[in-house]
PDB file with SEQRES, HELIX, SHEET and CRYST1 records, atoms N, CA, C and O in Angstrom:
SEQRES   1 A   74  UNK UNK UNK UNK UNK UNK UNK UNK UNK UNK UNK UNK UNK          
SEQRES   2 A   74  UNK UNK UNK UNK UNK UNK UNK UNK UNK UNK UNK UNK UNK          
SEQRES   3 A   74  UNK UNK UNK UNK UNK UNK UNK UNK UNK UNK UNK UNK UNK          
SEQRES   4 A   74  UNK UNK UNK UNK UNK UNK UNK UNK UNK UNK UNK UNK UNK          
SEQRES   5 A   74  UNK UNK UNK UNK UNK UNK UNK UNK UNK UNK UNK UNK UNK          
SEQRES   6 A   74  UNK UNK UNK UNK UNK UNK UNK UNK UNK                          
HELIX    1 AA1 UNK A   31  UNK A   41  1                                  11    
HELIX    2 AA2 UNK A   46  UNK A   54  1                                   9    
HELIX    3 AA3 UNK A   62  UNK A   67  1                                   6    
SHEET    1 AA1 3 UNK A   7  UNK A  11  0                                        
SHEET    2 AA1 3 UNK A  17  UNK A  21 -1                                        
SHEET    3 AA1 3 UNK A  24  UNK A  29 -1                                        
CRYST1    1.000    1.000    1.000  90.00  90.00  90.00 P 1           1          
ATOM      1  N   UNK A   1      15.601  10.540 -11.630  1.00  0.00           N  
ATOM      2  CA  UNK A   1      14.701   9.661 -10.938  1.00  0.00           C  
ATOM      3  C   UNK A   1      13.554  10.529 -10.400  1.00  0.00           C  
ATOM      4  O   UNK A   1      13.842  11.455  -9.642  1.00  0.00           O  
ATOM      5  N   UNK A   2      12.203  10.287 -10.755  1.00  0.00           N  
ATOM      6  CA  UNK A   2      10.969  11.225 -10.469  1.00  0.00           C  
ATOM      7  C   UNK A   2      11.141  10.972  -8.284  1.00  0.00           C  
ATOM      8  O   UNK A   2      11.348  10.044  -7.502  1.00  0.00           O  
ATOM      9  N   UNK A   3      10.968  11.981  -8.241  1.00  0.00           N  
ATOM     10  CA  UNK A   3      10.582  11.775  -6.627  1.00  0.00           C  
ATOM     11  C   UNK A   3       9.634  10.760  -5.876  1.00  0.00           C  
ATOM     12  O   UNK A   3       8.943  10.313  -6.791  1.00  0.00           O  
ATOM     13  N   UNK A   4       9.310  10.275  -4.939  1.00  0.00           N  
ATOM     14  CA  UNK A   4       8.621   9.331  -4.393  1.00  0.00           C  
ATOM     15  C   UNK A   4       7.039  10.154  -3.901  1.00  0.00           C  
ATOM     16  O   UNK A   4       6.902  11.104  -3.130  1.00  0.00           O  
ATOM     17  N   UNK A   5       6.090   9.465  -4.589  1.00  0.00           N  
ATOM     18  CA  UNK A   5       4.716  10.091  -4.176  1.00  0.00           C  
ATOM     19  C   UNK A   5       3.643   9.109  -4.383  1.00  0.00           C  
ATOM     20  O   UNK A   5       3.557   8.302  -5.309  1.00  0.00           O  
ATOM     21  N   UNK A   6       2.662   9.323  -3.191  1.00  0.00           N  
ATOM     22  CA  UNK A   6       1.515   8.621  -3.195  1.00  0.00           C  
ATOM     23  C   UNK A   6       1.254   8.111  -1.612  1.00  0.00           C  
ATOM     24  O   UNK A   6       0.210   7.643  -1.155  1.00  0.00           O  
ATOM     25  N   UNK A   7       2.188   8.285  -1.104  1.00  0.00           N  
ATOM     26  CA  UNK A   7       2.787   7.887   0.527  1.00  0.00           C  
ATOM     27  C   UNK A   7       1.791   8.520   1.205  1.00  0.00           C  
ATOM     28  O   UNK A   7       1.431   9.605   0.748  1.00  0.00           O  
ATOM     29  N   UNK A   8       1.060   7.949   2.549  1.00  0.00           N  
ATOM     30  CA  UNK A   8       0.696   8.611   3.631  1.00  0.00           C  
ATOM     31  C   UNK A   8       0.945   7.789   4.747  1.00  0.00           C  
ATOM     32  O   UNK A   8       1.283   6.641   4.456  1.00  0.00           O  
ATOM     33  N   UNK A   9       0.862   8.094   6.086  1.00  0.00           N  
ATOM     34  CA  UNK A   9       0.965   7.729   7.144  1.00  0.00           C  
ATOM     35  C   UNK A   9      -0.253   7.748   8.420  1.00  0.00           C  
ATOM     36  O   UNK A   9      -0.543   8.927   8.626  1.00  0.00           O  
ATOM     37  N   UNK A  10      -0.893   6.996   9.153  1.00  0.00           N  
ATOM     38  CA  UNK A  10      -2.035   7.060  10.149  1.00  0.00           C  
ATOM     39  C   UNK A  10      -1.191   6.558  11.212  1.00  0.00           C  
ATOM     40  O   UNK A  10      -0.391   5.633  11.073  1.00  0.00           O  
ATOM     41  N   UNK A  11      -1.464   7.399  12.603  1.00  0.00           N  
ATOM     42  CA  UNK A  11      -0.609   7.082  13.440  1.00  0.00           C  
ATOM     43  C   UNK A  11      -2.089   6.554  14.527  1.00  0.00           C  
ATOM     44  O   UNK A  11      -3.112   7.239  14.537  1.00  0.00           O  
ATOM     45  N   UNK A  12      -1.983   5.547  15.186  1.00  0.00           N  
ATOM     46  CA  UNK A  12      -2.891   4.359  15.928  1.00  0.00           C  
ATOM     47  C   UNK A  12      -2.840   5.333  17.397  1.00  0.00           C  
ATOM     48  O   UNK A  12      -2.116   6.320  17.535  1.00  0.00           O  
ATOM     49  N   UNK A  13      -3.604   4.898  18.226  1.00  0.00           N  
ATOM     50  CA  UNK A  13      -3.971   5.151  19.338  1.00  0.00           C  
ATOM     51  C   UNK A  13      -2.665   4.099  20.783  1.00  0.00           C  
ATOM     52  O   UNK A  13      -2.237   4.311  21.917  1.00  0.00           O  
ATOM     53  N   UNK A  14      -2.576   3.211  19.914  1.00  0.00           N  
ATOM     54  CA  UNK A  14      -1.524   2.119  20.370  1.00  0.00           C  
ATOM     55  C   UNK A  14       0.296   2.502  20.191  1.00  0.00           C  
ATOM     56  O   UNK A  14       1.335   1.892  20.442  1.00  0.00           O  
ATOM     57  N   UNK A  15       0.050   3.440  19.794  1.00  0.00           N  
ATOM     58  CA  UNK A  15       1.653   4.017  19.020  1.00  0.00           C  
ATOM     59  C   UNK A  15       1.919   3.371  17.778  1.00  0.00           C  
ATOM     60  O   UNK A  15       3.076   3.343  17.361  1.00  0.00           O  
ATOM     61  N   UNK A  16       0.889   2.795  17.068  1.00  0.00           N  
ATOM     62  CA  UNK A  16       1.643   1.827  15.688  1.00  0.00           C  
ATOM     63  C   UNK A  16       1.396   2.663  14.632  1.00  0.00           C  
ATOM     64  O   UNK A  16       0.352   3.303  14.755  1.00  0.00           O  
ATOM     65  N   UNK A  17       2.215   2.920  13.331  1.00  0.00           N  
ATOM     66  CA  UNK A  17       1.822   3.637  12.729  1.00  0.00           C  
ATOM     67  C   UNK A  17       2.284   2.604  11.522  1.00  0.00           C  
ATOM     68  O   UNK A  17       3.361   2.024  11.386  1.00  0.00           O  
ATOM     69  N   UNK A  18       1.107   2.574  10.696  1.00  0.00           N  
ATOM     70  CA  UNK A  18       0.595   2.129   9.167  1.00  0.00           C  
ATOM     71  C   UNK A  18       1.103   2.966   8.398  1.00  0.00           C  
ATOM     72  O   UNK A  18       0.467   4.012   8.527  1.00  0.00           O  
ATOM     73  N   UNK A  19       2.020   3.093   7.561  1.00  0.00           N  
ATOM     74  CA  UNK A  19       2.578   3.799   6.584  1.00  0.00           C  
ATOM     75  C   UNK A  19       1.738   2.913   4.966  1.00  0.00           C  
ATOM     76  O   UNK A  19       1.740   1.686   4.862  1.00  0.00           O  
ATOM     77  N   UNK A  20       1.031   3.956   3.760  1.00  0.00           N  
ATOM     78  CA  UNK A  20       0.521   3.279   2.956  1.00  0.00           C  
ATOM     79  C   UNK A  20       0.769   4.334   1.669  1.00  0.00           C  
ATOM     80  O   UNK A  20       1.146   5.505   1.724  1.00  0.00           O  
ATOM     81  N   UNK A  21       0.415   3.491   0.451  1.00  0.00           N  
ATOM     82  CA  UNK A  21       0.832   3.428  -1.227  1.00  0.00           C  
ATOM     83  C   UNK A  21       0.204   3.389  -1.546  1.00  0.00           C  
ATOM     84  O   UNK A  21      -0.469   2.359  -1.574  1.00  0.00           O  
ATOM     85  N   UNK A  22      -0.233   4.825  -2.231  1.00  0.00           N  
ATOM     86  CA  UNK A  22      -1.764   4.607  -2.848  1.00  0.00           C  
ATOM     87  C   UNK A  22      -2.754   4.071  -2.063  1.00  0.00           C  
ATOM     88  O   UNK A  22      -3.860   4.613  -2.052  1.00  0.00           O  
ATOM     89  N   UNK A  23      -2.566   3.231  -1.498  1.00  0.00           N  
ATOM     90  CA  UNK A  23      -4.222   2.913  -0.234  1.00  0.00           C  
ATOM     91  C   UNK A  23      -3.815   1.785  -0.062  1.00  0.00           C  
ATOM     92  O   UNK A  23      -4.486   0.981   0.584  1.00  0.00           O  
ATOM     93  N   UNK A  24      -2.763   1.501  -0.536  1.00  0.00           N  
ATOM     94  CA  UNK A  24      -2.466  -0.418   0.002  1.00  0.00           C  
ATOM     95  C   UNK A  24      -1.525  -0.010   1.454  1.00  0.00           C  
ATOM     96  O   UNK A  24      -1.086   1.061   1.871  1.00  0.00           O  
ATOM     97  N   UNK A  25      -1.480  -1.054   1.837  1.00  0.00           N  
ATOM     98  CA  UNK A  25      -0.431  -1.224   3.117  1.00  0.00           C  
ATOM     99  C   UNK A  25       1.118  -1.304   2.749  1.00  0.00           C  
ATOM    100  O   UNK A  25       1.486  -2.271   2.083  1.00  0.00           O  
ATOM    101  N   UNK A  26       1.958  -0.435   3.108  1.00  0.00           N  
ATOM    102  CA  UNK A  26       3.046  -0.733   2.789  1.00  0.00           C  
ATOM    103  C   UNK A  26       4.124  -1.128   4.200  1.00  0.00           C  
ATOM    104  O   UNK A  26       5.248  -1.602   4.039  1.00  0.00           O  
ATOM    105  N   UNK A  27       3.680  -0.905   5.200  1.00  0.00           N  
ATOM    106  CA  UNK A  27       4.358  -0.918   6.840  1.00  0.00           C  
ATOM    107  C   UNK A  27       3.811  -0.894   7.534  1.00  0.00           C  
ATOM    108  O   UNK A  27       2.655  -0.498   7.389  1.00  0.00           O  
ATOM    109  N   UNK A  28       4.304  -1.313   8.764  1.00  0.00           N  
ATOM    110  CA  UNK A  28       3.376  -1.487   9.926  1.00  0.00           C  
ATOM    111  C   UNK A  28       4.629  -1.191  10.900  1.00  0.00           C  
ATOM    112  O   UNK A  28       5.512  -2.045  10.986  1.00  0.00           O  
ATOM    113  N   UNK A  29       4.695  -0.261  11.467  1.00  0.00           N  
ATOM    114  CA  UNK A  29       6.036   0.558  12.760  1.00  0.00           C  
ATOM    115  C   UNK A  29       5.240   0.201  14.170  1.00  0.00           C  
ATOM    116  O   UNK A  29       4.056   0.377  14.455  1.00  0.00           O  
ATOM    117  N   UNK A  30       6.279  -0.341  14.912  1.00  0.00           N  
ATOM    118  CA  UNK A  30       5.812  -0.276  16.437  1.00  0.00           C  
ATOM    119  C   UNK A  30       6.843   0.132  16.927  1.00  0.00           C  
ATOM    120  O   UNK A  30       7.942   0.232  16.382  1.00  0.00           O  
ATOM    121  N   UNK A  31       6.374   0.537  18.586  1.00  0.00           N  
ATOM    122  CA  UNK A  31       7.411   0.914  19.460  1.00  0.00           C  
ATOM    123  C   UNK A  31       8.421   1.798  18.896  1.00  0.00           C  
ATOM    124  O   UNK A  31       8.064   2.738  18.187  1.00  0.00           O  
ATOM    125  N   UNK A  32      10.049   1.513  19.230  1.00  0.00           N  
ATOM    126  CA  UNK A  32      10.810   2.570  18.790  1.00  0.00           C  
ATOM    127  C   UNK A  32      10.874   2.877  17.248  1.00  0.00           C  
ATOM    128  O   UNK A  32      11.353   3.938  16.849  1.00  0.00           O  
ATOM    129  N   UNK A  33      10.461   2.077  16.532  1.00  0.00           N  
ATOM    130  CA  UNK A  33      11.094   1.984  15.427  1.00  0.00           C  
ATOM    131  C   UNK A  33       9.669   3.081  14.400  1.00  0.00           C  
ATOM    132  O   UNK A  33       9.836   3.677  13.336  1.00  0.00           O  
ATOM    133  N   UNK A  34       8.649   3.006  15.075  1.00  0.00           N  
ATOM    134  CA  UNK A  34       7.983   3.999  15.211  1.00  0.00           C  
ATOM    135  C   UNK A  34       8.225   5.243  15.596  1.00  0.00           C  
ATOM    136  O   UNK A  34       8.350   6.183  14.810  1.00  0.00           O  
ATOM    137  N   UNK A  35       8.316   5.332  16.973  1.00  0.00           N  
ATOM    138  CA  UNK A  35       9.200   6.871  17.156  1.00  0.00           C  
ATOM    139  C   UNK A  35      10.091   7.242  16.225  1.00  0.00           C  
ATOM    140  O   UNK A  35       9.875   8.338  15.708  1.00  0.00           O  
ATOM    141  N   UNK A  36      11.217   6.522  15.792  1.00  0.00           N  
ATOM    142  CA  UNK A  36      12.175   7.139  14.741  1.00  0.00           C  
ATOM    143  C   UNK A  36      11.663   7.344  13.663  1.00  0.00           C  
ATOM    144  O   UNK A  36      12.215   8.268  13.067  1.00  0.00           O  
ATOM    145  N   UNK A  37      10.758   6.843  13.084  1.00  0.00           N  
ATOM    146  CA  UNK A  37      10.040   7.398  12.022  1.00  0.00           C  
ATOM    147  C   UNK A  37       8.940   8.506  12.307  1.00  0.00           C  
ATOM    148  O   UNK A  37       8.629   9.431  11.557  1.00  0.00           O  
ATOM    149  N   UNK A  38       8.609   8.317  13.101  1.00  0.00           N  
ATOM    150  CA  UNK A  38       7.811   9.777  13.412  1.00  0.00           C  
ATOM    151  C   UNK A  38       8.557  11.192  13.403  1.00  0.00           C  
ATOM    152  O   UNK A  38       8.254  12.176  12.729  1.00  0.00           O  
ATOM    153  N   UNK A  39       9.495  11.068  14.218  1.00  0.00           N  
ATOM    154  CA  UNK A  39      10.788  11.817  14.309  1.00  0.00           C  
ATOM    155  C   UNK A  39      11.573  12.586  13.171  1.00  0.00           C  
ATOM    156  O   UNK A  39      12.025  13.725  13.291  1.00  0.00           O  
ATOM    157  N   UNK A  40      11.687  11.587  11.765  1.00  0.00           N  
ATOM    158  CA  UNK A  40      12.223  11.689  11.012  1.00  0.00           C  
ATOM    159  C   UNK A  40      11.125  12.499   9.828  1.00  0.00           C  
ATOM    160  O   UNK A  40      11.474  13.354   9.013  1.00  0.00           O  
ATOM    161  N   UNK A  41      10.207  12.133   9.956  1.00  0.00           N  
ATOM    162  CA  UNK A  41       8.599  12.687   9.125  1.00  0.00           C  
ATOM    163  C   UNK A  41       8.754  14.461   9.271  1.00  0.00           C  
ATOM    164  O   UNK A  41       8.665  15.374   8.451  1.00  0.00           O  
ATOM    165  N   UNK A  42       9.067  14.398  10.951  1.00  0.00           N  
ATOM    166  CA  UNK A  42       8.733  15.714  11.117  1.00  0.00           C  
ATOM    167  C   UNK A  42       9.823  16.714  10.771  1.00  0.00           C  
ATOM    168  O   UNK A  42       9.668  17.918  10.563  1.00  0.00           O  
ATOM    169  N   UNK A  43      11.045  15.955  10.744  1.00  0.00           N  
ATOM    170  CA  UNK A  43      11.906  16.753  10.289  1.00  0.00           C  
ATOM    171  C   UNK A  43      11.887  17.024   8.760  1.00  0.00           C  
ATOM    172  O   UNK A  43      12.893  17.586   8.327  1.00  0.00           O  
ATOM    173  N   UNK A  44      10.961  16.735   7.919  1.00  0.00           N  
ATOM    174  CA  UNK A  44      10.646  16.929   6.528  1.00  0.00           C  
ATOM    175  C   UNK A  44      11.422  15.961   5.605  1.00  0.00           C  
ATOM    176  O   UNK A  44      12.339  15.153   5.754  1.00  0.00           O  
ATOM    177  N   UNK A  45      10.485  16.497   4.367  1.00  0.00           N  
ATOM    178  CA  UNK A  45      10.820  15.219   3.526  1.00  0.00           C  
ATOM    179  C   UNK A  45       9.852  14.126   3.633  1.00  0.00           C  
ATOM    180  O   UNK A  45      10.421  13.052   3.827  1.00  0.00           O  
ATOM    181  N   UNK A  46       8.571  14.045   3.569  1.00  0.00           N  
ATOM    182  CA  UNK A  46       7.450  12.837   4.286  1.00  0.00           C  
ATOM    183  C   UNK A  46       7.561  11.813   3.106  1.00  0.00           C  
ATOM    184  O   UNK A  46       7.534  10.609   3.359  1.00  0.00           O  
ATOM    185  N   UNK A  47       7.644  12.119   2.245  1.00  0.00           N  
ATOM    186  CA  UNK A  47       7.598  11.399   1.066  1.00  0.00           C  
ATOM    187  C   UNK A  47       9.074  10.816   0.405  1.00  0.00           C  
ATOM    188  O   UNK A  47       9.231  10.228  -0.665  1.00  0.00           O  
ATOM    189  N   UNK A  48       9.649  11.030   0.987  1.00  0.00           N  
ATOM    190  CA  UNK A  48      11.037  10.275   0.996  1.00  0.00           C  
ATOM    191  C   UNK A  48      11.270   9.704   2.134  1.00  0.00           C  
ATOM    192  O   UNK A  48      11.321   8.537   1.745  1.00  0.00           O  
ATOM    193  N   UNK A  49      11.437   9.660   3.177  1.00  0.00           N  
ATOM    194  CA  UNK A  49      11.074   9.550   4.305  1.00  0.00           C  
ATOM    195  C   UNK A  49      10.558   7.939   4.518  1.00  0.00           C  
ATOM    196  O   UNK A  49      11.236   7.074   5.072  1.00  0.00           O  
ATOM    197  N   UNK A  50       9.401   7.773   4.031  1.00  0.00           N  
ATOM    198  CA  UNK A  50       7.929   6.799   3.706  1.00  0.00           C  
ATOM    199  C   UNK A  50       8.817   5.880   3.017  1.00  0.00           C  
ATOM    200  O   UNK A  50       9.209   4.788   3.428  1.00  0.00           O  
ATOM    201  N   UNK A  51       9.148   6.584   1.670  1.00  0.00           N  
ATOM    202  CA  UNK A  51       9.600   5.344   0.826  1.00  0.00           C  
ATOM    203  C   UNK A  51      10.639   4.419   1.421  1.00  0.00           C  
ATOM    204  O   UNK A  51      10.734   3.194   1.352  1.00  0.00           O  
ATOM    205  N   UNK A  52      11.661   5.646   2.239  1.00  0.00           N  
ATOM    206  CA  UNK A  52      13.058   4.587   2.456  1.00  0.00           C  
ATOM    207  C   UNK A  52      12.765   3.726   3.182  1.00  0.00           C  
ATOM    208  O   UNK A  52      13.466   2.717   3.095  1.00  0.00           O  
ATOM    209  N   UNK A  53      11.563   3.716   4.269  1.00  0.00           N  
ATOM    210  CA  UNK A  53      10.960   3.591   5.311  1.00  0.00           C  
ATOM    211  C   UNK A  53      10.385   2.054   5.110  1.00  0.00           C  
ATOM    212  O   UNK A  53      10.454   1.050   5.820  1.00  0.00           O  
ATOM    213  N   UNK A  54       9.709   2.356   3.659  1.00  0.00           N  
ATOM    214  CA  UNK A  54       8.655   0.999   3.197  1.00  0.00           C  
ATOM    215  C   UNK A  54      10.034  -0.050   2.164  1.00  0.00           C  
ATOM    216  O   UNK A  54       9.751  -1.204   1.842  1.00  0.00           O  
ATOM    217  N   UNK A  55      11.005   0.378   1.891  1.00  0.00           N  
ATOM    218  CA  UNK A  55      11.773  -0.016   0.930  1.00  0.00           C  
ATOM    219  C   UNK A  55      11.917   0.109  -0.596  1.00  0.00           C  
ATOM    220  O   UNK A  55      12.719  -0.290  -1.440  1.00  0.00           O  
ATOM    221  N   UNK A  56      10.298   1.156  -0.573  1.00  0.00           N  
ATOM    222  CA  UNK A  56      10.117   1.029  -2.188  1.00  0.00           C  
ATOM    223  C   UNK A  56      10.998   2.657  -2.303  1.00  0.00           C  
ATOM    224  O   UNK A  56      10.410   3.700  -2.017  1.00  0.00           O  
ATOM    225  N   UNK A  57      12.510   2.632  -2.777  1.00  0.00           N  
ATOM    226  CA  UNK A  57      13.098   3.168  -2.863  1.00  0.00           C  
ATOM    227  C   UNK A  57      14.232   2.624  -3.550  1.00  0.00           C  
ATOM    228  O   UNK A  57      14.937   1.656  -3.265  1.00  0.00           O  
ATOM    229  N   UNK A  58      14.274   3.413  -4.491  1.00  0.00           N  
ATOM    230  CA  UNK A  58      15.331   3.057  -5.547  1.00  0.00           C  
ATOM    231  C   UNK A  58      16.891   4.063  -5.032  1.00  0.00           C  
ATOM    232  O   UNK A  58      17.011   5.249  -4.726  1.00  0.00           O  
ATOM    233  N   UNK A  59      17.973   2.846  -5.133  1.00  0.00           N  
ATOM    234  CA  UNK A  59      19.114   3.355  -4.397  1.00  0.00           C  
ATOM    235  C   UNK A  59      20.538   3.988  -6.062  1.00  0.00           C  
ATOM    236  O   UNK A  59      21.654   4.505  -6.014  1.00  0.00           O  
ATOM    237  N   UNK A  60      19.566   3.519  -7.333  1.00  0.00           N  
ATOM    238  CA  UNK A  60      20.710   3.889  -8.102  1.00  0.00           C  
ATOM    239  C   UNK A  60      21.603   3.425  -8.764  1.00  0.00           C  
ATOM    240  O   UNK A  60      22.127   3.992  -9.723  1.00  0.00           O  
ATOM    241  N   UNK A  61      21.938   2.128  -8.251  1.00  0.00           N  
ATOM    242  CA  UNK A  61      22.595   1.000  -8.429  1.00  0.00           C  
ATOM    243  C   UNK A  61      22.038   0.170  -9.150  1.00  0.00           C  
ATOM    244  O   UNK A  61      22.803  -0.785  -9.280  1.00  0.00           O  
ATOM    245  N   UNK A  62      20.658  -0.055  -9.959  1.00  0.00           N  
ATOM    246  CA  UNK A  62      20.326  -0.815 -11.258  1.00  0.00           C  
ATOM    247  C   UNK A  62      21.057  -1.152 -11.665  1.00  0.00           C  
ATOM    248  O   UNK A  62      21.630  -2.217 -11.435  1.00  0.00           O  
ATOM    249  N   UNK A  63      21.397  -0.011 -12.745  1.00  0.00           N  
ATOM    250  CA  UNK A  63      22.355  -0.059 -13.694  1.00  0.00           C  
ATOM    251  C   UNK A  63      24.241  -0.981 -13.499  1.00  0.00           C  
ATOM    252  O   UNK A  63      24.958  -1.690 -14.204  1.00  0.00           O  
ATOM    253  N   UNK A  64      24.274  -0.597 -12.630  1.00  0.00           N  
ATOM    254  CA  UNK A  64      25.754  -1.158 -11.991  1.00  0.00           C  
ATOM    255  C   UNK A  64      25.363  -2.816 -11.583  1.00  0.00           C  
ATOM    256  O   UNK A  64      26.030  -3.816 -11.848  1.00  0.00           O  
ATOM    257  N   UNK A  65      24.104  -2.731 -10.880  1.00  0.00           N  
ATOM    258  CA  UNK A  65      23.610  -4.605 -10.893  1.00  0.00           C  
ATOM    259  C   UNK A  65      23.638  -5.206 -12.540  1.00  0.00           C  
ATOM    260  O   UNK A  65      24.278  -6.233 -12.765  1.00  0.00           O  
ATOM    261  N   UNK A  66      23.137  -4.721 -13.308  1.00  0.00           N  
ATOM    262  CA  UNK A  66      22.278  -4.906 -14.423  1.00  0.00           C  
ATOM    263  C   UNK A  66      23.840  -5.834 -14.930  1.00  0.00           C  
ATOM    264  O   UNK A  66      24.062  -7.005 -15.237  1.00  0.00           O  
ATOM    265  N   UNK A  67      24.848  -4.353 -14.786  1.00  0.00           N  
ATOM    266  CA  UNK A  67      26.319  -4.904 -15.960  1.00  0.00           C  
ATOM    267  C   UNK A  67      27.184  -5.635 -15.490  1.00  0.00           C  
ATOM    268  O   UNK A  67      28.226  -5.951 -16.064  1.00  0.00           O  
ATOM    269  N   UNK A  68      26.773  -6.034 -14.210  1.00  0.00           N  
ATOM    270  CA  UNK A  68      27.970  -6.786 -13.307  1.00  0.00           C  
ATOM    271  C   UNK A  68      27.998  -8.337 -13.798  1.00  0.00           C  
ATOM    272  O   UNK A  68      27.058  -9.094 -14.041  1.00  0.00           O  
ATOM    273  N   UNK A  69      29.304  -8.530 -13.856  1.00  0.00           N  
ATOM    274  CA  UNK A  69      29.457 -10.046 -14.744  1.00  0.00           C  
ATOM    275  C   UNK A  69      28.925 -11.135 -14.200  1.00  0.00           C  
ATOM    276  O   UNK A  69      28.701 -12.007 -15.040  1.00  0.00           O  
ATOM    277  N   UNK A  70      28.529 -11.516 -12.690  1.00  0.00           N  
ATOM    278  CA  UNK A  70      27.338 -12.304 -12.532  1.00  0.00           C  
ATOM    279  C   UNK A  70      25.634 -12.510 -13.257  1.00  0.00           C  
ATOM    280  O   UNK A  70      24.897 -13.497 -13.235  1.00  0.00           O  
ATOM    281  N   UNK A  71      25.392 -10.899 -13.973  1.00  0.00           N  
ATOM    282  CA  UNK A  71      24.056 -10.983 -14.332  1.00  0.00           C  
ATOM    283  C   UNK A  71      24.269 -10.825 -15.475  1.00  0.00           C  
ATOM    284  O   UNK A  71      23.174 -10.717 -16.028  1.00  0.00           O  
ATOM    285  N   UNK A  72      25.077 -10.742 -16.196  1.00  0.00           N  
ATOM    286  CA  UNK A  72      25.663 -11.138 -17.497  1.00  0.00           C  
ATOM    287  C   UNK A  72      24.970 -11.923 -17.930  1.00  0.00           C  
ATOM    288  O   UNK A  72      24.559 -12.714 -17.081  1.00  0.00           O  
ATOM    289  N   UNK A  73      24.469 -12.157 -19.370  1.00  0.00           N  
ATOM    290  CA  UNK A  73      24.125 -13.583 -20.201  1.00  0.00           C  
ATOM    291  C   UNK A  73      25.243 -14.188 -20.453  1.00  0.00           C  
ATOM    292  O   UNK A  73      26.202 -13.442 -20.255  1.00  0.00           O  
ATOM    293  N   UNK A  74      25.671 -15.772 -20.992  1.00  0.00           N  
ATOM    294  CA  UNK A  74      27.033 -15.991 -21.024  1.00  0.00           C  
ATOM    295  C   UNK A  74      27.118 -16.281 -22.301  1.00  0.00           C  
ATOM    296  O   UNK A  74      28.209 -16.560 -22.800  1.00  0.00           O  
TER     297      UNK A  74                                                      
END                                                                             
């Protein structure tokens, strides 16, 4: 799985921080939930970090959705 890139973060004057994709908006953090992501940025990893952050993060499990007998054709 290629690594997660294109991510940046602008942190507001208000404490809100805009996490973005390529230049689109991908989050909008306030209050604590902000701090913990700030927190977590600095401890490295920004770009993984971002993604798990925004959701665009792939967990691996495709494949195991894909074959499971609910998504089956019948």
């Amino acid at each position: 799985m290629p690594r997660p890139h294109g991510f940046a973060y602008a942190q507001h004057g208000d404490g809100a921080v805009v996490v973005t994709h390529h230049g689109r908006e991908a989050a909008t953090l306030r209050g604590g939930r902000a701090a913990r992501f700030l927190a977590e940025v600095a401890a490295g990893g920004e770009q993984l970090v971002m993604a798990r952050w925004t959701g665009a993060y792939k967990h691996g499990n495709e494949r195991t959705a894909r074959n499971h007998p609910r998504n089956r054709g019948r």
